[in-house]
C-alpha positions as CSV (number, residue, x, y, z in Angstrom):
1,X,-19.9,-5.3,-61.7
2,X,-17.9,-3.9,-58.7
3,X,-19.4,-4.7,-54.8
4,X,-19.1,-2.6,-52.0
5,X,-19.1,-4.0,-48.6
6,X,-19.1,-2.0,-45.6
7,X,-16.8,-3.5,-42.7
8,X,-17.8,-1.8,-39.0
9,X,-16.1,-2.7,-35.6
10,X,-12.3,-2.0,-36.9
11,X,-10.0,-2.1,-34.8
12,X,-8.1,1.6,-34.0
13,X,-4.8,-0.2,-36.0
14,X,-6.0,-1.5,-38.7
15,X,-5.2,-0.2,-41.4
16,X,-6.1,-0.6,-45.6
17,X,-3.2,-3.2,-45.9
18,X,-4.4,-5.5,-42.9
19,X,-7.8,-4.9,-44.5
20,X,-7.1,-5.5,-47.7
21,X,-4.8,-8.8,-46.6
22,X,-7.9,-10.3,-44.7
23,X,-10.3,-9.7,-47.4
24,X,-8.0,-10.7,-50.4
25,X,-8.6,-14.1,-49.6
26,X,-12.2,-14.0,-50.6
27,X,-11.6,-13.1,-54.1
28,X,-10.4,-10.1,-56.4
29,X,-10.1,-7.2,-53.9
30,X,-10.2,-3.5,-56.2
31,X,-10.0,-1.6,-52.9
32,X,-9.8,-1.7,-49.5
33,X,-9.8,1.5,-47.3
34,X,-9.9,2.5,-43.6
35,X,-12.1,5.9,-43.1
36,X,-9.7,7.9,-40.9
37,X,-11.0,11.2,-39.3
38,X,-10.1,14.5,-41.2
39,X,-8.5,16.6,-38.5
40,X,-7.0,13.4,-36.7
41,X,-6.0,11.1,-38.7
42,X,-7.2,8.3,-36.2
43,X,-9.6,5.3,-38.1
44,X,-13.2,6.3,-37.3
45,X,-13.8,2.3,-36.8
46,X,-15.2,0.9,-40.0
47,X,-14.3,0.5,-43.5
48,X,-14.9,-0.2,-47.2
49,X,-13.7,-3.1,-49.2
50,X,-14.6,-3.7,-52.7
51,X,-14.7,-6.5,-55.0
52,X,-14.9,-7.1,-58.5
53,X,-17.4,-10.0,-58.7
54,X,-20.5,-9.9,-56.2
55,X,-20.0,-14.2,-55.6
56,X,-16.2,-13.2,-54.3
57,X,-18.0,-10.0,-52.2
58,X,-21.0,-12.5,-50.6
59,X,-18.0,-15.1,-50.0
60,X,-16.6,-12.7,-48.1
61,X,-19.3,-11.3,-46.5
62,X,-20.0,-15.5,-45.2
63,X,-16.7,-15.7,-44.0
64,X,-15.6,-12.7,-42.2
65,X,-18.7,-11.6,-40.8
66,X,-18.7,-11.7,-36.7
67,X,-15.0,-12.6,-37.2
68,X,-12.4,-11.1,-35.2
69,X,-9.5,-8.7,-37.2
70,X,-6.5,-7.5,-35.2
71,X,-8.4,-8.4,-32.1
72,X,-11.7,-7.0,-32.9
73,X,-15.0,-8.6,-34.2
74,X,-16.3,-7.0,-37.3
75,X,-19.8,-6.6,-38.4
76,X,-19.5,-7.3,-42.6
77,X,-22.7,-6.4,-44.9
78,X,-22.7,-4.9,-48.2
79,X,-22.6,-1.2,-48.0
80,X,-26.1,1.1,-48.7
81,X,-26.2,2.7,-51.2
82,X,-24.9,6.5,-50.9
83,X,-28.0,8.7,-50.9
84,X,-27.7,12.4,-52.3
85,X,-27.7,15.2,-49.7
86,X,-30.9,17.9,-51.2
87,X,-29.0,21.5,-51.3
88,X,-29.8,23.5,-48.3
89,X,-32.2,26.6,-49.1
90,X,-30.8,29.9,-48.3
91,X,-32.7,31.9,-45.5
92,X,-32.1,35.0,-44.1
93,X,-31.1,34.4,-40.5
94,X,-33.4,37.0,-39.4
95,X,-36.6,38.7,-40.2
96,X,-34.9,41.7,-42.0
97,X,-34.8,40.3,-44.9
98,X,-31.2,41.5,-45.9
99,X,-32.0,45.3,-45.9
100,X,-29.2,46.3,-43.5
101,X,-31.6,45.9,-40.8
102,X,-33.5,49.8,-41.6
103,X,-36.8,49.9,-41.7
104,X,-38.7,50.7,-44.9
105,X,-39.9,53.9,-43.6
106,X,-36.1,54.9,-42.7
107,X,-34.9,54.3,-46.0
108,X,-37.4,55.8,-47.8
109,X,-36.9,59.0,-45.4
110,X,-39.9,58.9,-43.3
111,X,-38.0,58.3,-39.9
């Protein structure tokens, strides 16, 4: 069973290969990855490495915790679990109610 451990305080050059190069030590590393903004491309500061066995993840989580990574100190914890976003309800934006914005009386000729 695959672990997921959330890595926060990255340095703005780090990248997945120093990440996954300073976790790899700890045991079989599946993934290792950077979040980098969408529009920028710069790291957002934190990260997600994953292991295959949850002793090599809590090894890791022992050693590298409050450790410093390309000059930083990182916070290490196993990640939370993602929760599901509920679908937004559609609402009119306004108390028309989608008629075109007519009154019922105009529409049924009565203006």
């Amino acid at each position: 069973m695959s672990v997921k451990l959330f890595v926060g305080g990255l340095a703005w050059a780090t990248n997945d290969d120093n990440l996954y190069e300073a976790f790899s030590a700890y045991g079989t590393v599946v993934q290792a990855s950077v979040i980098k903004d969408r529009e920028t491309g710069r790291s957002r500061g934190f990260g997600f490495v994953t292991y295959d066995s949850p002793d090599d993840a809590d090894r890791a989580i022992e050693a590298m915790n409050n450790q410093e990574l390309d000059g930083r100190n990182i916070k290490v914890d196993r990640a939370a679990e993602r929760q599901e976003r509920p679908r937004q309800q559609f609402r009119p934006r306004n108390d028309y109610g989608g008629n075109g914005g007519y009154r019922n009386d105009y529409q049924q000729g009565g203006y």
